[in-house]
N, C-alpha and C positions, 0 to 999 in steps of 0.2 A: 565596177560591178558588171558582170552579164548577167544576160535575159534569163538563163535557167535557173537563179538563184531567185529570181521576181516571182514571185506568186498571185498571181492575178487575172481576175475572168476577162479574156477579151473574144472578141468576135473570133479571132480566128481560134482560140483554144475552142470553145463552143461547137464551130463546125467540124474539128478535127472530133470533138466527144461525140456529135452527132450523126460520124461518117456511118456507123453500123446499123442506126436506126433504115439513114437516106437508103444505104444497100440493101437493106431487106426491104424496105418499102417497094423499092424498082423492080426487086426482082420478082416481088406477090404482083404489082401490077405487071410486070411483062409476061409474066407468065399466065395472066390473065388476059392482053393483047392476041397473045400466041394464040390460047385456045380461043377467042370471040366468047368469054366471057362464060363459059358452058354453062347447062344449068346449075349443075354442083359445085363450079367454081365459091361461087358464093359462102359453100354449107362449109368448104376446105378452108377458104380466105380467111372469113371474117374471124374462127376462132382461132387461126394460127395468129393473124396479125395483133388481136386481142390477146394471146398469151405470149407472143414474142417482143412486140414493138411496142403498145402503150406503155407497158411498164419502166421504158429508155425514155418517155414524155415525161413520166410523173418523177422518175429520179433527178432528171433534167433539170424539171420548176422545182423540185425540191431544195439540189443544189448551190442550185439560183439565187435562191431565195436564203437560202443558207449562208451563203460568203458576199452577198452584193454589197458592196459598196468596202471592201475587206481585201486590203493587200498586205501579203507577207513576205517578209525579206529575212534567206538564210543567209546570216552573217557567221560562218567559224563555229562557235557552239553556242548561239541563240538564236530565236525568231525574233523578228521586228516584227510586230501589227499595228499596220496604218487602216485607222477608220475614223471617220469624220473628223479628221484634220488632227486627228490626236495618235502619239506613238506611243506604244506601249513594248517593252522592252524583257523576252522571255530568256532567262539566263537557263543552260544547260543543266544546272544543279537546282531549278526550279520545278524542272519536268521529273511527275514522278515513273511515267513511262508513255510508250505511244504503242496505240493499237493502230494495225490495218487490216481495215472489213474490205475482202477483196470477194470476186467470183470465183469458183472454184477450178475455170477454165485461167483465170488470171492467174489464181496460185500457182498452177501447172506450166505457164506459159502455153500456152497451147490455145489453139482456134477457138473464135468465141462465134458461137451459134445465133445469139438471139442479140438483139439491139440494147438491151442491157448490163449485156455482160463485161463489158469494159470501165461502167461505172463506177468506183468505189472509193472508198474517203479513210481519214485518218483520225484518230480518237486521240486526243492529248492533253492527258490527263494530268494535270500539275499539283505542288504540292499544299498551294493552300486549296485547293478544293473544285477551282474553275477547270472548267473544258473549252479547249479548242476544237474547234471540228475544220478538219482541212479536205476539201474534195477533190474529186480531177476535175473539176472545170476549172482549179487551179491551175494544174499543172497534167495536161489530157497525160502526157507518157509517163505519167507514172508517180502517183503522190509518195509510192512506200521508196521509188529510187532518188528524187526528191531529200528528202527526211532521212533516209541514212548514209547521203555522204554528206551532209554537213552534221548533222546530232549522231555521230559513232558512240557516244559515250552513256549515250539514254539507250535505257532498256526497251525493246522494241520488237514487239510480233504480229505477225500476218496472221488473220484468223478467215476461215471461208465462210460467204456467206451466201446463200443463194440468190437473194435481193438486197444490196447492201445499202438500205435504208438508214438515215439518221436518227430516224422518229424511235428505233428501241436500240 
């Protein structure tokens, strides 16, 4: 087996999901260096970094908190879920489809502006009635690329979202 079929939070998928926060952070501070901090720096700062960059913290702990301790293995047309020492074993003809709540800069491919925008996760929704939730601190490049080359045969859409929150 390789590592792209391993699903699972480690430290370095983390800081790759948190490179967009680190850059926008650097760049509100340098550009706050640059000018010595002017008076209005502040009035500009604090609501950009408030509507661009906390929102990459709380999807972040969300995440987290969401898949911890949860590794998944695409095997051919199943998932394997290893948590707390038990494997549970998702057959292709079990899933009754997968959603993906991506950004709408991610739908498009296309540059993502804010420190959030690379977040997004996977809905899989099976047929006795359970949900999987799969996020990118699984898999940072890309949960929906992930998920459709191993499950071709599950029905499967990309939906935009502008915060792609698990909570609704």
């Amino acid at each position: 087996m390789n590592d792209n079929n391993i699903l699972k939070i480690t430290g370095k998928r983390q800081l790759k999901a948190l490179l967009y926060f680190i850059c926008g952070t650097v760049l509100c501070l340098g550009v706050g260096f640059y000018f010595g901090f002017a008076e209005g720096y502040f009035v500009i700062y604090i609501p950009f970094f408030v509507l661009t960059e906390i929102p990459a913290i709380f999807l972040h702990i969300e995440y987290l908190s969401r898949n911890k301790g949860e590794e998944f293995e695409l095997c051919g047309n199943k998932i394997i879920k290893h948590k707390d020492g038990l494997e549970t074993i998702y057959n292709s003809d079990e899933i009754k489809n997968i959603t993906v709540y991506v950004s709408p800069n991610y739908f498009r491919n296309d540059i993502y502006f804010t420190g959030f925008e690379n977040y997004h996760f996977a809905r899989i929704t099976l047929n006795s009635g359970e949900t999987l939730y799969l996020t990118s601190l699984l898999a940072p490049g890309g949960i929906d690329k992930a998920l459709s080359k191993y499950l071709k045969d599950v029905p499967f859409r990309k939906v935009k979202r502008l915060f792609s929150t698990t909570l609704y």
